[in-house]
PLY file of the C-alpha trace (Angstrom):
ply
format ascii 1.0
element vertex 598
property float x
property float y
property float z
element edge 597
property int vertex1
property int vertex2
end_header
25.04 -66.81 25.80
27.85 -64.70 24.24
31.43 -66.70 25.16
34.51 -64.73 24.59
36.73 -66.32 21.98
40.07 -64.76 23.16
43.09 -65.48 25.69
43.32 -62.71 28.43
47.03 -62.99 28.64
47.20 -59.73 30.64
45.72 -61.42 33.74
49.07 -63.48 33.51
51.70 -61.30 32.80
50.51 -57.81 31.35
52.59 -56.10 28.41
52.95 -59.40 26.42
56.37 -60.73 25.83
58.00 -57.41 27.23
56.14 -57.72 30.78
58.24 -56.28 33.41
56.05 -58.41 35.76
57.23 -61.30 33.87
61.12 -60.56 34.01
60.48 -59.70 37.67
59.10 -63.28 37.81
62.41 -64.65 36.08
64.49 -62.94 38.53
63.08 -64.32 41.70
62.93 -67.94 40.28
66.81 -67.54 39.65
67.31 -67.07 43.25
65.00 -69.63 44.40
67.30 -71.86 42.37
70.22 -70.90 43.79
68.52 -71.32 47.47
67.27 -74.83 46.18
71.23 -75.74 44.99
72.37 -74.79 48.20
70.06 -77.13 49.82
70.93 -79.92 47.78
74.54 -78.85 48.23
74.12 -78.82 52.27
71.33 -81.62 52.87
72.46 -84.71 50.72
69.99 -86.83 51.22
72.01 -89.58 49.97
73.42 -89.35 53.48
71.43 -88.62 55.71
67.92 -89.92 54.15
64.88 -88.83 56.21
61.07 -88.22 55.07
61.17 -84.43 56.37
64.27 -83.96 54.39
62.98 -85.12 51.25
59.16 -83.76 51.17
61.11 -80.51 52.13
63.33 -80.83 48.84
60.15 -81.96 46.70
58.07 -78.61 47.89
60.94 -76.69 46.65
61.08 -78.67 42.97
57.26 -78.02 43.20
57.87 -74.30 43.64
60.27 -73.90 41.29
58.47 -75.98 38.74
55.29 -74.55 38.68
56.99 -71.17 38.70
59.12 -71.58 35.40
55.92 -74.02 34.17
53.59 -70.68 34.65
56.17 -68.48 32.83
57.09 -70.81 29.61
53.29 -71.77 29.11
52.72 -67.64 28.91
55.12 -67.08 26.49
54.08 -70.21 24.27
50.70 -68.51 24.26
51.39 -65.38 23.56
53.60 -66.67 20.76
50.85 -69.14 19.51
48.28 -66.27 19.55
50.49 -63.69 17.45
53.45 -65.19 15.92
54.87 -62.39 14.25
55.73 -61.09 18.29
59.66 -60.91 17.30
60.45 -61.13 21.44
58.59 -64.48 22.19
61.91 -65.95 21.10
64.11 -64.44 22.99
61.93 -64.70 26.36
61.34 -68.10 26.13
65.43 -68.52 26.09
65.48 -66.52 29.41
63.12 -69.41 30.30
64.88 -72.40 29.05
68.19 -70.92 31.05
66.34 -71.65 34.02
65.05 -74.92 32.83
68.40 -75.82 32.12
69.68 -75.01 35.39
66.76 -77.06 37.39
66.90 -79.69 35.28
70.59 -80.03 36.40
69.81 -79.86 39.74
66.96 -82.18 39.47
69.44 -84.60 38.29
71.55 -83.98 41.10
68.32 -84.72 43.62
67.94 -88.05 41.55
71.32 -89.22 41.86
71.09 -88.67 45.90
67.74 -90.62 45.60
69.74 -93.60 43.65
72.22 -93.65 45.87
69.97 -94.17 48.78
70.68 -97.72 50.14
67.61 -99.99 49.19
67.51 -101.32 53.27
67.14 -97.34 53.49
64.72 -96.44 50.58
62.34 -99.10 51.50
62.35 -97.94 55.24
62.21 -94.20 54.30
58.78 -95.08 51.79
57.64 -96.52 54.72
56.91 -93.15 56.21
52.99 -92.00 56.13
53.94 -88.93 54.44
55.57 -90.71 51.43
53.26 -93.80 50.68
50.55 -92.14 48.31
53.56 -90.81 46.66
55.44 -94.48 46.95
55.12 -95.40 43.01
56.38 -92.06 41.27
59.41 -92.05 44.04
60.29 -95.80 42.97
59.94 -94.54 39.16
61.86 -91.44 39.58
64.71 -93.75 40.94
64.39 -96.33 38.62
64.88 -93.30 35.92
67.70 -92.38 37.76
69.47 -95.53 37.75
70.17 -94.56 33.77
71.47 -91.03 34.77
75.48 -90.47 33.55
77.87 -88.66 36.09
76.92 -85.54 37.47
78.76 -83.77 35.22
78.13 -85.25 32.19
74.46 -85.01 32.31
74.71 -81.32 33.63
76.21 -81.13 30.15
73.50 -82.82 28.25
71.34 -80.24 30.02
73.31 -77.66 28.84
73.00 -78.90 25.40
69.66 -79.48 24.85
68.79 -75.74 24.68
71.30 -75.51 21.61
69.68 -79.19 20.36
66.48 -80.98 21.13
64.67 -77.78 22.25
66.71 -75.64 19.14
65.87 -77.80 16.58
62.17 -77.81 17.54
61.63 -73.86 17.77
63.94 -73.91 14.55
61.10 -75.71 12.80
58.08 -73.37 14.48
59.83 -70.28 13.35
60.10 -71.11 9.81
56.29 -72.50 9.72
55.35 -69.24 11.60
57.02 -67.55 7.95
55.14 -69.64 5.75
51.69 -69.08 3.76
49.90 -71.11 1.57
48.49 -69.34 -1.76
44.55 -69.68 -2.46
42.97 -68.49 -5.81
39.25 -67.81 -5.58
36.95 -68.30 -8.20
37.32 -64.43 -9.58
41.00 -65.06 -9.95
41.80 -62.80 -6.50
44.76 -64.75 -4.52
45.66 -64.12 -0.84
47.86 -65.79 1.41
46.74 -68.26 3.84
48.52 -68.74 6.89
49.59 -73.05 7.98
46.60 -73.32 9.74
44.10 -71.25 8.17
44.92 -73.13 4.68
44.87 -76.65 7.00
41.40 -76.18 8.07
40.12 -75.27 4.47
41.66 -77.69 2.64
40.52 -80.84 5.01
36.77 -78.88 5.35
36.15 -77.03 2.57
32.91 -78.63 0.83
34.28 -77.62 -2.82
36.55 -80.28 -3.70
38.44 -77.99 -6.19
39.73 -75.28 -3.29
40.45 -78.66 -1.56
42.47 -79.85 -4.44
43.98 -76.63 -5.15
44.91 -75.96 -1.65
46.58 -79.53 -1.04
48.76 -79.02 -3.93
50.13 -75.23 -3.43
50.54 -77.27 0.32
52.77 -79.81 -0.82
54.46 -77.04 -3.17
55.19 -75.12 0.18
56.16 -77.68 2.28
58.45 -79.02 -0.75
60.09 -75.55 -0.80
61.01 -75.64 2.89
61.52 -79.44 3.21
65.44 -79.24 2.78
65.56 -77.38 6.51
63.08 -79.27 8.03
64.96 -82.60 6.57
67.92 -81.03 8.40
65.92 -80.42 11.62
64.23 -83.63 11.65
67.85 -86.12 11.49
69.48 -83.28 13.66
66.55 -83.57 16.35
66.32 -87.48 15.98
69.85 -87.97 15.74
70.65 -85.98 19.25
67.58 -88.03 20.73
69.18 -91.42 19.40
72.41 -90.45 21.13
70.88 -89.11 24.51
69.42 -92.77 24.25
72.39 -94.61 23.89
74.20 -92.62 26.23
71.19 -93.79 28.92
71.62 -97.35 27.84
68.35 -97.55 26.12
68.25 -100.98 23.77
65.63 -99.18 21.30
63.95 -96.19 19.79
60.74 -97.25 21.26
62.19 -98.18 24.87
62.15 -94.00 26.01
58.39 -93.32 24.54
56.64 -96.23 26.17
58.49 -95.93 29.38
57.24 -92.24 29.14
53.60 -93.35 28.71
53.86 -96.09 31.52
53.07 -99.11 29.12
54.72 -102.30 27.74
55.64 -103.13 24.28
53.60 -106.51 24.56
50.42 -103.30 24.93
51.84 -101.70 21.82
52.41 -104.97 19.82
48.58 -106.15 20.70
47.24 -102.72 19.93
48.75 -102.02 16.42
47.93 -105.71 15.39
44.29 -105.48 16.43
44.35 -102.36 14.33
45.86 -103.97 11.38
44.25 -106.79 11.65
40.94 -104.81 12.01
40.74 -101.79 9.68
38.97 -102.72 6.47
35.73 -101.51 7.50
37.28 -98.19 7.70
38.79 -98.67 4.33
35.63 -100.13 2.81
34.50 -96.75 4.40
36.62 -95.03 2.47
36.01 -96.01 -0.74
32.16 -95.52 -0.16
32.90 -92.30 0.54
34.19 -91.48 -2.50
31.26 -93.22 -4.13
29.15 -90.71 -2.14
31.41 -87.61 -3.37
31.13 -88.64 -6.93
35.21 -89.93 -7.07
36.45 -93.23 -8.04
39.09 -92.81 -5.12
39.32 -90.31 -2.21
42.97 -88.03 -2.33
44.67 -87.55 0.59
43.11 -83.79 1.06
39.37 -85.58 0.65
39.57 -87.91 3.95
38.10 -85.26 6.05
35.95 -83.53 3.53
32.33 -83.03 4.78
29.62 -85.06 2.98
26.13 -84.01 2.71
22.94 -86.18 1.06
19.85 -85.08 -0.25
20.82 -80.94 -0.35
21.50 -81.62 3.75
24.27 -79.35 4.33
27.21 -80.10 6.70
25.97 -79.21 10.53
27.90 -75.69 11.34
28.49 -73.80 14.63
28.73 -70.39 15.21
31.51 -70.52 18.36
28.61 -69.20 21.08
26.57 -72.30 19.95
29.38 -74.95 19.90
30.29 -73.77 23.53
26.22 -74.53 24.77
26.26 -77.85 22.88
29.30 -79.28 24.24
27.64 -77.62 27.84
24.55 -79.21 27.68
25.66 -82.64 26.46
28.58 -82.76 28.75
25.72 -82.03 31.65
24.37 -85.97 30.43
26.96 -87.60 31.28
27.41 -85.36 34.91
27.60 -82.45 36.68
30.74 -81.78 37.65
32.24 -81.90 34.18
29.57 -79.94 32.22
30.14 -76.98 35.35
33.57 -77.65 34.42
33.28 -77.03 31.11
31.07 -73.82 31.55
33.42 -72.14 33.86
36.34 -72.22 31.61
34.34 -71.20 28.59
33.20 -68.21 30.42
36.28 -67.31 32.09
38.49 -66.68 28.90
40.38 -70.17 28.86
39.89 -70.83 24.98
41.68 -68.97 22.54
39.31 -69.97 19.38
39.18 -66.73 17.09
39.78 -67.50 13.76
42.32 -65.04 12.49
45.90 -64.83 10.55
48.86 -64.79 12.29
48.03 -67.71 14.52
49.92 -71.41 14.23
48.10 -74.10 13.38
46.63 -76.74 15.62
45.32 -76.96 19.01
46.23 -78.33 22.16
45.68 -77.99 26.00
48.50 -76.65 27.85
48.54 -75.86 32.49
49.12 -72.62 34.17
50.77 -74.80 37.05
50.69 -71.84 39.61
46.93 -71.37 38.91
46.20 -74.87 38.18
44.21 -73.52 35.51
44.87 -74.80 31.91
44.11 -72.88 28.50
42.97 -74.03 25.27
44.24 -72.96 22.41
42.45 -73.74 18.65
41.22 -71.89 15.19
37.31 -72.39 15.46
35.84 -72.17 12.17
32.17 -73.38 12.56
32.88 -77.30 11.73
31.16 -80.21 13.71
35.06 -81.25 13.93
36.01 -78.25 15.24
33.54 -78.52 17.64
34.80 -81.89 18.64
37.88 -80.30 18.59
36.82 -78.12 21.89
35.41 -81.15 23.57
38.52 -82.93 23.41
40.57 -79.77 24.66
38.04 -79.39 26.90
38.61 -83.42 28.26
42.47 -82.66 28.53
41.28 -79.94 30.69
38.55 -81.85 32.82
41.67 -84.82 33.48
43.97 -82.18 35.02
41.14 -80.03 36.92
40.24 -83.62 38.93
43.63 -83.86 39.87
44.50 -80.76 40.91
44.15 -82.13 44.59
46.77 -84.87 44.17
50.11 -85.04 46.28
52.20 -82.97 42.88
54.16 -85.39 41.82
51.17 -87.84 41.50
50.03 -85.74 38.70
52.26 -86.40 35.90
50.65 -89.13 33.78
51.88 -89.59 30.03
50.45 -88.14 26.88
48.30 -92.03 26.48
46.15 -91.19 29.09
45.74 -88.18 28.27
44.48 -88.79 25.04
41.55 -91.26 26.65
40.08 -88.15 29.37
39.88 -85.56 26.00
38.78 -88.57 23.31
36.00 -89.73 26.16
34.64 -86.21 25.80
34.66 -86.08 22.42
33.18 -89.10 21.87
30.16 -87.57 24.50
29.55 -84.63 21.57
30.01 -86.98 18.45
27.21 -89.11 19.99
25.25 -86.43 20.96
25.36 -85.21 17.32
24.33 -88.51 16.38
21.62 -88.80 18.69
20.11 -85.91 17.40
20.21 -86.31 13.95
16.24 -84.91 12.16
16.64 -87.43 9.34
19.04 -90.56 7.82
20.46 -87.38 5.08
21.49 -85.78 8.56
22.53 -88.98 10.21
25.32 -89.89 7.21
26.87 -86.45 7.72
27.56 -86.83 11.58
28.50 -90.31 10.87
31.22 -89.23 8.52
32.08 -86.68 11.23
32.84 -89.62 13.32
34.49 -91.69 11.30
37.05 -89.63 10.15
38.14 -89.65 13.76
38.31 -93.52 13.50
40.09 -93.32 10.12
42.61 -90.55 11.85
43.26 -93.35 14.99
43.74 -96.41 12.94
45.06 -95.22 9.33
46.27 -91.60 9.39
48.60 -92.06 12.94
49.49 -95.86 12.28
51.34 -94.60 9.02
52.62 -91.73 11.53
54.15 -94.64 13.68
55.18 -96.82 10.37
56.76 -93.94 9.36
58.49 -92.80 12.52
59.50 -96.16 13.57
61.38 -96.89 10.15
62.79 -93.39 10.33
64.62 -94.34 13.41
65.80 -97.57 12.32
68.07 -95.68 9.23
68.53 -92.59 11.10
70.38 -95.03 13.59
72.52 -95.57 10.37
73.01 -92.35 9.36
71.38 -88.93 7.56
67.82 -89.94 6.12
67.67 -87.63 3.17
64.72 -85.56 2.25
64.13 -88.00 -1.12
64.09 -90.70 1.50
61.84 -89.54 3.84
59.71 -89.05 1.32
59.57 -92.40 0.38
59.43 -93.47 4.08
56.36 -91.35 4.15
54.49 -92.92 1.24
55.33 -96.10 2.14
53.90 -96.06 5.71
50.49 -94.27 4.11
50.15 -96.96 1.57
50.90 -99.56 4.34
47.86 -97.65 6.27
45.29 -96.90 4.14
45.55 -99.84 1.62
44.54 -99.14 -1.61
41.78 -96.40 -0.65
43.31 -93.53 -1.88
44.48 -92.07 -5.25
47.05 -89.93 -4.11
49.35 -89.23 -1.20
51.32 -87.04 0.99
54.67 -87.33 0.67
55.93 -84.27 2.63
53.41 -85.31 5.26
56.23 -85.82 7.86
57.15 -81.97 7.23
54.18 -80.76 7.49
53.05 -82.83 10.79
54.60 -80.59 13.99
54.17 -83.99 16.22
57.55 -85.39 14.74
59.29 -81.87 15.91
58.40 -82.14 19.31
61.30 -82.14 21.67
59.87 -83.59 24.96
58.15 -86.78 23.65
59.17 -88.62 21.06
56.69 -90.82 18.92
53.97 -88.70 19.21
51.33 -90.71 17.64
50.55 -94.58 19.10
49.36 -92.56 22.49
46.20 -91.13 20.55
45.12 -94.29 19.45
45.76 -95.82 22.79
43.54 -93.13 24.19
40.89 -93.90 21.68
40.34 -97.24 21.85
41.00 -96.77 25.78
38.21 -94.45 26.02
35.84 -96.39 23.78
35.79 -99.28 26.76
35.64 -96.87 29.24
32.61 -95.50 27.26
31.40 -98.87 26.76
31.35 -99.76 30.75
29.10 -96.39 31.13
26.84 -97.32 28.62
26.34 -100.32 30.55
25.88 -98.37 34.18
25.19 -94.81 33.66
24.24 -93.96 37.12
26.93 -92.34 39.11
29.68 -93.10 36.82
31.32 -89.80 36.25
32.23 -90.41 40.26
34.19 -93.74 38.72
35.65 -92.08 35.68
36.72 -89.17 37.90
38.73 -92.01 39.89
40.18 -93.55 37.24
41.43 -90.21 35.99
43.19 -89.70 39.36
45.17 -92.85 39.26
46.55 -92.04 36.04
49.83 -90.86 37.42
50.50 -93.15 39.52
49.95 -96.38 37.58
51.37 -98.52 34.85
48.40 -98.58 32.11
47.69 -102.38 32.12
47.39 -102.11 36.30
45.52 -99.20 35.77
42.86 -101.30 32.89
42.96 -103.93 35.14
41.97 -102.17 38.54
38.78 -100.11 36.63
37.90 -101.77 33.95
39.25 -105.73 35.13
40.94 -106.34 31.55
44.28 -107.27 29.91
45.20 -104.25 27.72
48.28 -107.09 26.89
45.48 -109.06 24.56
44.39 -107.95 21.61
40.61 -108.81 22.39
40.27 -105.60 24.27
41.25 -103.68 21.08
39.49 -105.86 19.20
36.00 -104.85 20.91
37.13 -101.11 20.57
37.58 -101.10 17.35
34.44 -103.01 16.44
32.53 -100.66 18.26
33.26 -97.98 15.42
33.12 -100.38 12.54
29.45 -100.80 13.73
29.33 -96.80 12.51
31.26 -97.64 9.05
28.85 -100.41 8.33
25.91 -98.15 9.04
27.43 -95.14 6.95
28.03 -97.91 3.73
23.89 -99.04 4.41
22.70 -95.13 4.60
24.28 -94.65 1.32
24.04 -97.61 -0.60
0 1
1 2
2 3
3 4
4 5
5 6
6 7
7 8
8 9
9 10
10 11
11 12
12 13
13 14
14 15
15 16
16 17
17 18
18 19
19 20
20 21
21 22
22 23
23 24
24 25
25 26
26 27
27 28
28 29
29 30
30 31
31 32
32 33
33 34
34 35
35 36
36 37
37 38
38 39
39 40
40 41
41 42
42 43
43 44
44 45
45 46
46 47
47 48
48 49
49 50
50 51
51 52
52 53
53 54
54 55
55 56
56 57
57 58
58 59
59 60
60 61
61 62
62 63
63 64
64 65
65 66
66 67
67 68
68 69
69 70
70 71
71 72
72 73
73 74
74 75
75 76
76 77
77 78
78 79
79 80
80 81
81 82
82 83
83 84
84 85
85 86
86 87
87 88
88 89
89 90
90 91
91 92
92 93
93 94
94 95
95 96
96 97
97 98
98 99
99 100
100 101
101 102
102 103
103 104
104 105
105 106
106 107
107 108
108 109
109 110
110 111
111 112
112 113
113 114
114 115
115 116
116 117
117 118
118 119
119 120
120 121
121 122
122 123
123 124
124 125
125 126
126 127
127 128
128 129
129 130
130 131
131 132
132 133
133 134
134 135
135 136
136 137
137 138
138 139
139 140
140 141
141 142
142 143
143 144
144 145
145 146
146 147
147 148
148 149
149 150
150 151
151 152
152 153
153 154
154 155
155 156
156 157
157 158
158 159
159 160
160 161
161 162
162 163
163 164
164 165
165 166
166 167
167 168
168 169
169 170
170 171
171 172
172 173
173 174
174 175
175 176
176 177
177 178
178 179
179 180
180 181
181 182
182 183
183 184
184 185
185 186
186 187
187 188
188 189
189 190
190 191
191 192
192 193
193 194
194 195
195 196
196 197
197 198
198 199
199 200
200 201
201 202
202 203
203 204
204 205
205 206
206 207
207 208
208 209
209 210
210 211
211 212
212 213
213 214
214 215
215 216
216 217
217 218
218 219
219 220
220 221
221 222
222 223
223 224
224 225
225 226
226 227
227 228
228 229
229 230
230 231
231 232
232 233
233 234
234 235
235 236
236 237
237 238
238 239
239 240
240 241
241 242
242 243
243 244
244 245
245 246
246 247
247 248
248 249
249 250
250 251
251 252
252 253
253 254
254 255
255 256
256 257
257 258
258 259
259 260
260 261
261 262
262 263
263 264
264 265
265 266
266 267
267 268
268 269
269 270
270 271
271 272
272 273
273 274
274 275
275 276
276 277
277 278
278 279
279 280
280 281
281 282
282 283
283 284
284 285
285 286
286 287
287 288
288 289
289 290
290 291
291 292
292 293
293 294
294 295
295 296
296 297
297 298
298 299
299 300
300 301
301 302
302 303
303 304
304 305
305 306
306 307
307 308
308 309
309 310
310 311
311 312
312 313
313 314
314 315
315 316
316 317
317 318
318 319
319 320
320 321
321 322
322 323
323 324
324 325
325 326
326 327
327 328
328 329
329 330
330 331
331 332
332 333
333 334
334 335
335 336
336 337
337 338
338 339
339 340
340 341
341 342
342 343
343 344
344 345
345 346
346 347
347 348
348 349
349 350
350 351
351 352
352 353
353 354
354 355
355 356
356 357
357 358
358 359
359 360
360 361
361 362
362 363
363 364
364 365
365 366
366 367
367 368
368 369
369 370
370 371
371 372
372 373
373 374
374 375
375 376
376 377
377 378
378 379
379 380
380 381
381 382
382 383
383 384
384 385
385 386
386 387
387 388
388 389
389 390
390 391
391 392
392 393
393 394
394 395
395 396
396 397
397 398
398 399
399 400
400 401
401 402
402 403
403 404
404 405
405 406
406 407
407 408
408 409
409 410
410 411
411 412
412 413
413 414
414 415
415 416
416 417
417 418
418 419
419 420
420 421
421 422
422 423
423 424
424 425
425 426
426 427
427 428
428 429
429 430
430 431
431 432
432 433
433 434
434 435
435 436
436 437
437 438
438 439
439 440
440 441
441 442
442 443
443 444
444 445
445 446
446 447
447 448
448 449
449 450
450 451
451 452
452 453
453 454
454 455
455 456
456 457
457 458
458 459
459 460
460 461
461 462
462 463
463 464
464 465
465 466
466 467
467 468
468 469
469 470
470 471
471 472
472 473
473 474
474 475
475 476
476 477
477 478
478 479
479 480
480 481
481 482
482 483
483 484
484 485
485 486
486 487
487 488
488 489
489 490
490 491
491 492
492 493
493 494
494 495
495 496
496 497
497 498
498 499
499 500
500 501
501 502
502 503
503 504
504 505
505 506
506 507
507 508
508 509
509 510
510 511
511 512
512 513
513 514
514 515
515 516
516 517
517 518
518 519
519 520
520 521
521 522
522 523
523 524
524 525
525 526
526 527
527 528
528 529
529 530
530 531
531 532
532 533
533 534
534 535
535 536
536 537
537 538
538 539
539 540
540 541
541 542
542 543
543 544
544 545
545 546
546 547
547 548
548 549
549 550
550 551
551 552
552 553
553 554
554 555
555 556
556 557
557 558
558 559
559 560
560 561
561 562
562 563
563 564
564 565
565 566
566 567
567 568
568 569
569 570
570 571
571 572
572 573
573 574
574 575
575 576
576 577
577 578
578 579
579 580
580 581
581 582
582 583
583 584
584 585
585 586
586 587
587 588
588 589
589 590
590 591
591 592
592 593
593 594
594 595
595 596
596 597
């Protein structure tokens, strides 16, 4: 079957960034703001706290939300999709302004919920309507218990359009300028845009385009690196003193709150990893036996490997879509239909072209409760992975699309285990089907370099990050410095498996200019070693367990991670012994890449 490899972003808002549709859409969420402040203003709840009155002022957030949710995921598209489009900027501000303004507001709603006597709040929860929305209520308040005066954090709302949420599109307008030179082998050179150069120099078979590319990469991203130093203390240092203001007693305090999980989780998971990852090293350094190196660079972690003239498996887009189908259809039914509909329905924007930014991700049309996927395919088995795992993020917000709204806000962690679960389905499957042991050691390396991405590449993201904070606390972290912050955490990482390094890696990484969630990185290894037990407990009772994964995916917002381990899978994500068996699980595949090639 043909699959169309294209956004229709006219079935949003026709005429792109200049829609009228969409600034007709603008003007009627401005009023419904204004009728929502004058509720807030007239019905404090604070006062007079009843269950009508509050589900009442909860459909109206939900409104609202899903209203400027539907307009700022357009606009991020259409910018992602063609970022030359010189108005994408300028809409999305129109879009923030309203942010702003509800986020102000949905301060104000939390302060009336704080101030709710507990005798009160206790009886009030008590109410049928509320209970199945009981534990996000109780959070929300919690939250709100940090909150400054009214005034002062209507301020900080203010601000963030001209900080946090400035400093990030500061740094996606300058990549969006950027290109990366290649040279082909008759001497021609043309101009590779972020991504296009990313994918070819991490898959690109020739290990001279891969060297050549890496180092015009770190040239470019050398050039640039004295404004994204700038943006990265500016962004950091506002978020360190939003955090202080709220009373926060670390850096890490905000992110795992946001993800629902303790630091006794984080402390077990990062020392099972460290603990655990010379397999993946030894890995490492057999691979570069395999490619003919004494030691793998930075740009030859990903590259593909083939033995015995057995080319790297490749995908034309039509045939990654049936694959991931068909092998989603083994584990069930409902997420293989899943998975066909949005396919054939224009969700994925996958065309391989210039003027896109790099990456991919899975982002919600709230008013649809549709999401779209957005990614550069380019006919790699990790690029089909790639569209499983969007395709996951996908599946975990299409099985909750039923939930009471506010029950369907779980953290980027769990997140990461419904999109690496699906992956994991296709890397198997590749496995599976491997014609011969030549075959087998190229899908294995596929695999692996997922495990070597979990437990080397974004544990130096988090050694990095985390010792960023600590001196940014201190004071500007200059670009020399975070250079040498950045090498440091890699060598930490990866040991002594690699003969060169990436020192403007924390440049070049968009993760660590992402306003909304800080430390983006320990939540995708959570995920992965999550999903690998909740793979585990399938393998051990296939039938009718995409009925008990679907369940466990609709608890995630409304449960702390280890209650959440404990009430589906009965274990202690607070021991390391549960990583421990994770990670095992894919040094089992590192062994058995080292015996294929030895």
């Amino acid at each position: 079957m043909n699959y169309p490899n294209t956004w229709d972003l006219d079935s949003i808002f026709p005429g792109g960034t200049k829609s009228k549709e969409l600034q007709s859409k603008l003007a009627s969420l401005k009023e419904d703001i204004q009728t929502y402040q004058e509720t807030l203003n007239n019905e404090d709840l604070s006062k007079d706290p009843s269950a009508e009155k509050l589900q009442a002022l909860l459909q109206q957030q939900e409104t609202i939300g899903k209203g400027i949710g539907q307009a700022a995921t357009f606009v991020q598209m259409y910018h992602d999709a063609f970022m030359d489009d010189e108005y994408a900027d300028v809409v999305m501000g129109q879009v923030m302004d309203l942010y702003s303004d509800m986020q102000k507001l949905s301060n104000t709603f939390t302060k009336q919920l704080v101030a709710v006597a507990d005798a009160d709040w206790q009886q009030l929860l008590e109410n049928e309507s509320l209970k199945e929305i009981a534990f996000t209520l109780n959070e929300l308040r919690d939250k709100g218990k940090r909150l400054l005066s009214e005034e002062e954090e209507k301020l900080i709302a203010e601000l963030n359009q001209d900080g946090l949420a400035a400093w990030s599109n500061l740094y996606d307008t300058v990549v969006s300028l950027m290109t990366i030179p290649l040279t082909d082998k008759d001497g021609e050179t043309r101009q590779l845009s972020v991504g296009q150069a990313m994918n070819r120099m991490y898959a690109d078979p020739d290990p001279t385009i891969r060297k050549q590319l890496f180092e015009n990469w770190e040239a470019a991203w050398s050039k640039y690196a004295p404004i994204f130093a700038d943006t990265i203390n500016h962004l950091d240092g506002y978020r360190l003193t939003l955090q202080r203001a709220h009373q926060r007693k670390s850096h890490l305090e905000e992110p795992l709150e946001y993800n629902r999980m303790s630091e006794a989780t984080l402390d077990a998971m990062w020392t099972a990893v460290a603990n655990n990852k010379q397999p993946f090293i030894d890995f490492l350094h057999q691979k570069a036996n395999v490619l003919g190196m004494e030691k793998l660079g930075w740009q030859d972690v990903e590259a593909p490997v083939a033995m015995n003239g057995v080319q790297p498996k490749t995908f034309t887009y039509d045939e990654a879509c049936d694959f991931v189908i068909d092998n989603f259809a083994t584990f069930g039914p409902k997420m293989s239909a899943f998975a066909k509909h949005a396919l054939e329905n224009r969700w994925v924007e996958a065309e391989d072209r210039s003027n896109k930014r790099p990456g991919g991700y899975c982002t919600l049309l709230p008013e649809w409760e549709e999401s779209r996927i957005f990614m550069t395919f380019t006919g790699s088995p990790s690029d089909a992975s790639t569209l499983a795992h969007e395709l996951g993020h996908a599946f975990h917000s299409h099985v909750m699309k039923d939930l009471p709204d506010l029950n369907r806000e779980y953290a980027m962690n769990v997140a990461e285990t419904a999109s690496t679960f699906a992956e994991t389905i296709i890397t198997n499957a590749t496995l599976a089907g491997a014609a011969s042991e030549a075959e087998k050691v190229t899908l294995l390396n596929t695999k692996l370099e997922n495990a070597t991405a979990m437990f080397l590449n974004i544990h130096a993201r988090f050694l990095f990050e985390d010792a960023f904070y600590t001196e940014r606390a201190k004071g500007i972290v200059s670009e020399k410095r975070l250079n040498e912050l950045m090498v440091e955490a890699q060598k930490q990482a990866y040991g002594d498996s690699l003969a060169n390094y990436h020192p403007h890696f924390w440049c070049s990484k968009l993760h660590f200019f992402i306003d909304d969630i800080p430390f983006y990185n320990f939540p995708y290894t959570f995920g992965f070693l999550f999903s690998l037990g909740i793979y585990a407990e399938y393998l051990k009772h296939p039938e009718g367990f995409e009925e008990k994964y679907i369940a466990l995916l609709q608890d995630t917002g409304a449960m702390k991670v280890e209650d959440l381990a404990a009430k589906h899978l009965g274990v202690d994500i607070t021991k390391q012994d549960f990583w421990e068996a994770g990670i095992q699980l894919m040094a089992e595949d590192a062994a058995e890449f080292i015996r294929l090639t030895t």
